[in-house]
C-alpha positions in Angstrom: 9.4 -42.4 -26.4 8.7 -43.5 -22.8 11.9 -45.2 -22.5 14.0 -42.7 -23.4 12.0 -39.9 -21.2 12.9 -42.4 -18.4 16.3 -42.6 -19.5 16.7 -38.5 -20.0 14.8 -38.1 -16.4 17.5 -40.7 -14.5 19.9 -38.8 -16.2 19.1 -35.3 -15.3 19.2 -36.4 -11.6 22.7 -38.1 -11.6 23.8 -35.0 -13.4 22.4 -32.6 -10.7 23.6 -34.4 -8.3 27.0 -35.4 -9.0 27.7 -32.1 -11.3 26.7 -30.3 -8.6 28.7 -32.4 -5.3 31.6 -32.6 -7.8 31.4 -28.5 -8.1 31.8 -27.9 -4.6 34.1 -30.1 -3.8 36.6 -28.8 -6.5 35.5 -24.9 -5.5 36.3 -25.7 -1.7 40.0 -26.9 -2.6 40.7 -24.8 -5.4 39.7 -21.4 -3.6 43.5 -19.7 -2.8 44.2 -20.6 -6.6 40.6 -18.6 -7.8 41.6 -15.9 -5.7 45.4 -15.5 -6.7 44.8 -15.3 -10.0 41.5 -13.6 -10.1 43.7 -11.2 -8.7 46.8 -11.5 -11.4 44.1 -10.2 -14.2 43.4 -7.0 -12.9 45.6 -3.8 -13.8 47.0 -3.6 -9.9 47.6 -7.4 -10.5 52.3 -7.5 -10.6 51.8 -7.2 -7.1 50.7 -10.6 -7.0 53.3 -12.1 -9.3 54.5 -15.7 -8.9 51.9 -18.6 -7.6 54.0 -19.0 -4.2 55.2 -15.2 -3.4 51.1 -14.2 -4.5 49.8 -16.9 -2.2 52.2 -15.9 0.6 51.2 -12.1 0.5 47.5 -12.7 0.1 48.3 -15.5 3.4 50.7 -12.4 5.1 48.4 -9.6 4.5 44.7 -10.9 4.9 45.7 -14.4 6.8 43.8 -17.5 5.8 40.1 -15.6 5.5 42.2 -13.6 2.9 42.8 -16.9 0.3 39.0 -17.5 0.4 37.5 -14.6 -0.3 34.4 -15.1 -2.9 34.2 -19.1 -2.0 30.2 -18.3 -1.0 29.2 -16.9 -4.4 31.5 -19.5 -5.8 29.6 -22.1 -4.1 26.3 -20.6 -5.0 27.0 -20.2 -8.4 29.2 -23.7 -9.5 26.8 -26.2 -7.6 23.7 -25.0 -9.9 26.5 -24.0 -12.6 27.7 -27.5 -12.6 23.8 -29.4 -12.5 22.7 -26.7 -14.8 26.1 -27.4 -17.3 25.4 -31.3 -16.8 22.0 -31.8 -17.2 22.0 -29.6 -20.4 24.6 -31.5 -22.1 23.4 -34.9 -21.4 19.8 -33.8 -22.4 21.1 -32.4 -25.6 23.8 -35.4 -26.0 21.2 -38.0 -25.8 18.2 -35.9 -27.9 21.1 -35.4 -30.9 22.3 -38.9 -30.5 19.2 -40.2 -30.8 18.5 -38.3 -34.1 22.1 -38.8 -35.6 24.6 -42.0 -35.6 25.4 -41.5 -32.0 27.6 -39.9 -30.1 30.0 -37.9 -32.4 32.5 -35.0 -32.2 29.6 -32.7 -34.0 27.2 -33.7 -31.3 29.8 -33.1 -28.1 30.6 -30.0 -29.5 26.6 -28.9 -30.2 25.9 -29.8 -26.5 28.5 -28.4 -24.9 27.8 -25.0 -26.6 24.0 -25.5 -25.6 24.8 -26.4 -21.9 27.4 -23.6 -22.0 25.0 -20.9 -23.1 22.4 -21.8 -20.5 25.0 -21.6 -17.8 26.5 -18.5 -18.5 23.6 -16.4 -18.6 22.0 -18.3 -15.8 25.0 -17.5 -13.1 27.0 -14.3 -14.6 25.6 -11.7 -11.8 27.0 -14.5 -9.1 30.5 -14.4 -11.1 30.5 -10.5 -11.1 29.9 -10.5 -7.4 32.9 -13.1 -6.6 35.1 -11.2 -8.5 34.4 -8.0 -6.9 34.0 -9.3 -3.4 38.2 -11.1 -4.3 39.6 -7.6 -5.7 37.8 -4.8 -3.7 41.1 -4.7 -1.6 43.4 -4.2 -4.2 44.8 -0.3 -5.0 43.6 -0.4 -8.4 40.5 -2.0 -8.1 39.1 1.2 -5.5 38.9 3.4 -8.5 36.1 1.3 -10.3 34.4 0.3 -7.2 32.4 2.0 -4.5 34.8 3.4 -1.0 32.0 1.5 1.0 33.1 -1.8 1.3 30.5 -5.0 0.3 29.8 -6.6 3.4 29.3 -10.0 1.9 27.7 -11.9 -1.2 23.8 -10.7 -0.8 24.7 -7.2 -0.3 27.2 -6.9 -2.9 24.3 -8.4 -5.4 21.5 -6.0 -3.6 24.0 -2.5 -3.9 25.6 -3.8 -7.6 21.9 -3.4 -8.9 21.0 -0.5 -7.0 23.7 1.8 -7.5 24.6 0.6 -10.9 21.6 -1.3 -12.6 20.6 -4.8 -13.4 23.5 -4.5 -16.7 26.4 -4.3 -14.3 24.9 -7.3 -13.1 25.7 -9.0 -17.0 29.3 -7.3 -17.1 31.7 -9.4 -19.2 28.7 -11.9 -20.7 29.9 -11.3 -23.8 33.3 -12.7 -23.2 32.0 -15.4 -21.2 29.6 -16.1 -24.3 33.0 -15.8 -26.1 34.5 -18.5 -23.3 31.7 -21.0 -24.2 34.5 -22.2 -26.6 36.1 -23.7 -23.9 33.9 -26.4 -23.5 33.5 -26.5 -27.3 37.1 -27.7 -27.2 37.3 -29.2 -24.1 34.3 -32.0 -24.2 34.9 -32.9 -27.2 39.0 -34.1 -26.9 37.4 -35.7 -23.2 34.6 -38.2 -24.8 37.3 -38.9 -27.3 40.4 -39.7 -25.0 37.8 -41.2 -22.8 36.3 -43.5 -26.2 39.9 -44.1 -27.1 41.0 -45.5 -23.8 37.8 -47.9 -23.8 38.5 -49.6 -27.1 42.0 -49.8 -26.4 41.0 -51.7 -23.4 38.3 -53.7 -24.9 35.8 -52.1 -22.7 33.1 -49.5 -22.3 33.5 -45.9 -21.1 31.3 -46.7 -18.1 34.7 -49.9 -17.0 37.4 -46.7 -17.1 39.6 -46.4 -14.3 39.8 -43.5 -12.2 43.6 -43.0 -13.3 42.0 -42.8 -16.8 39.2 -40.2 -16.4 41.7 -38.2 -14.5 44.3 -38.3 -17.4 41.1 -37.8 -20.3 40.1 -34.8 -17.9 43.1 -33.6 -17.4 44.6 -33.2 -20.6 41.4 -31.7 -22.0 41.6 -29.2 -19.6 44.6 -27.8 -20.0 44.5 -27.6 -24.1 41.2 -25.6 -23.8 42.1 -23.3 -21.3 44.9 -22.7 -23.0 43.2 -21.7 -26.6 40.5 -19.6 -24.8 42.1 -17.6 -21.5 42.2 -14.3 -23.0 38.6 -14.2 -22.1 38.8 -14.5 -18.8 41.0 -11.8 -18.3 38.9 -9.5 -20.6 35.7 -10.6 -18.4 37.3 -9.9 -15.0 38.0 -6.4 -15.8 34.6 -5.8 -17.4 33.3 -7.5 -13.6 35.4 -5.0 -11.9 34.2 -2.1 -13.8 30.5 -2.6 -14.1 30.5 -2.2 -18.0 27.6 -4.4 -18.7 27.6 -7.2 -21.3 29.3 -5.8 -24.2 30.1 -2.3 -24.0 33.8 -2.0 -23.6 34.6 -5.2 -24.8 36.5 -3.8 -27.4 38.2 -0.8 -25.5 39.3 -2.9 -23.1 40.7 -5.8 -25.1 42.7 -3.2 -27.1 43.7 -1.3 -23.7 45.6 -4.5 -22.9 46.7 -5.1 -26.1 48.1 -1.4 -26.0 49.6 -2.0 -22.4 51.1 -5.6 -22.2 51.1 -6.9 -25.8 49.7 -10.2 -26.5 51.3 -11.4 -23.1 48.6 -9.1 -20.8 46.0 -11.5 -22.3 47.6 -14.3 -20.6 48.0 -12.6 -17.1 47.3 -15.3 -14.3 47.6 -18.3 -17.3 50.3 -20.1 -14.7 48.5 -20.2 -12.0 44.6 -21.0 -14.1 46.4 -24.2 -15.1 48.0 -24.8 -12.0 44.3 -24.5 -10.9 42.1 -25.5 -13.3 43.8 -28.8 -14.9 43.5 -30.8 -11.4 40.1 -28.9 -10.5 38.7 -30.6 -14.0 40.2 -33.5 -13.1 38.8 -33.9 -9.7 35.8 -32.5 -10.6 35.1 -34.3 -13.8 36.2 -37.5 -12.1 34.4 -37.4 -9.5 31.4 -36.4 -11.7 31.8 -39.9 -13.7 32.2 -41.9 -10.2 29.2 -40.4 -8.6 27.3 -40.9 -11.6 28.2 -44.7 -11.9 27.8 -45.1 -8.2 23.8 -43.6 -8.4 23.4 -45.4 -11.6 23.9 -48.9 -9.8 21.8 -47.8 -6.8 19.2 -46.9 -9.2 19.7 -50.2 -11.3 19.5 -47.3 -14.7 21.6 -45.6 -16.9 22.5 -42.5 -16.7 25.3 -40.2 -18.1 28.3 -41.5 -19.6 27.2 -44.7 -19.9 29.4 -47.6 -20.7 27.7 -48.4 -23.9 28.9 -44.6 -25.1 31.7 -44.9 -27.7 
């Protein structure tokens, strides 16, 4: 047991560390993309259409400050998102590998919902702020939230709870609980492009080339978001309205249903995989990287080591 409590310690490190590095860095280049199409899911969204003619009215209209509007609860939230998200799914990985075969789809999947759980409820009030601090200038945003403007991240959390309750707080958490099959997908088809690509090159995970993670991550990526975005567009407009966890879920799903069709679920799904696919890939990429480069400093193992599948 000692081993392997040394093993799960070095690994909960690495993962705090480089899931959390890896979080920012992808946050602080993928801002303007967040914002555009944070903006593209709400109702007042057309007037955003396009990824260059949105980016270019955000840039006209609010200059640079404009495309990076809710990077500070961004960063608060993803760099404990990330080591929370991490840590919990290479604690559970290992705990259920060591109790099963090894590494296998079923276990992925079981620790990516875990780790996704546990991140989701520890951040939502961060994501409600961003989302509300990105689309308080928008027309149709003003009739959900307050005329006084919210001076920043720490006094939209302070007002939020005041004026509307610790719940509005947890708006759209049970989408997001809903949007834990993302990762459900995602990690999964990543440890098995990833295990793939290593026995194909007669190696172990931990030898891949960068090219390689970024094409594993990549591809991942872009089929989950794909199979779960309706959530995301559900949960913005629960964060913009202050409708707590679950109430409305329903009303509003079948308002856009009612509105757009099937297609209003997918509002902003351009621009998210314009976004998201290389975010994952530079973030998961440099997750692996970092993680190899504390591993050999430390002379351990930790995550994703190259004796995985």
């Amino acid at each position: 047991m000692a081993p392997l409590r040394r093993r799960l310690d070095d690994e909960v490190v690495n993962a705090v560390l480089s899931g959390g590095i890896a979080g920012a860095v992808t946050a602080a280049v993928m801002c303007p993309l967040d914002v555009l199409k944070t903006r593209q899911q709400v109702p007042d969204g057309l007037q955003y259409k396009g990824l260059a003619a949105g980016l270019l009215r955000i840039l006209r209209n609010e200059g640079v400050r404009g495309l990076y509007k809710g990077l500070t609860p961004t960063l608060v939230a993803l760099i404990p998102s990330w080591a929370v998200y991490f840590t919990v799914y290479e604690r559970l990985k290992s705990l259920l590998s060591a109790h099963s075969r090894g590494p296998s789809p079923g276990v992925h999947m079981a620790s990516a919902a875990g780790a996704g759980a546990a991140t989701v409820v520890a951040t939502n009030p961060l994501w409600v702020v961003k989302t509300r601090l990105v689309t308080q200038d928008m027309a149709a945003s003003h009739r959900w939230l307050p005329k006084a403007r919210y001076r920043g991240m720490l006094d939209a959390l302070l007002r939020i709870r005041r004026e509307e309750g610790s719940a509005a707080l947890y708006s759209g958490l049970a989408p997001s609980i809903f949007g834990i099959l993302h990762v459900v997908v995602q990690f999964p088809i990543y440890e098995h492009i990833k295990a793939t690509l290593a026995r194909r090159d007669g190696g172990g995970v931990g030898n891949l080339h960068p090219l390689q993670l970024l094409a594993a991550a990549s591809l991942s990526k872009m089929i989950a978001s794909t199979a779960t975005y309706p959530h995301e567009v559900i949960r913005t407009q629960m964060h913009v309205k202050g409708l707590g966890p679950v109430q409305g879920l329903l009303r509003e799903t079948r308002a856009i249903l009612v509105s757009d069709g099937i297609r209003g679920l997918y509002r902003g799904c351009g621009v998210n995989l314009v976004r998201t696919v290389p975010a994952a890939a530079l973030t998961f990429t440099c997750y692996e990287l970092m993680s190899r480069a504390l591993r050999a400093a430390g002379g351990g193992r930790g995550p994703g080591g190259g004796d995985d599948p």
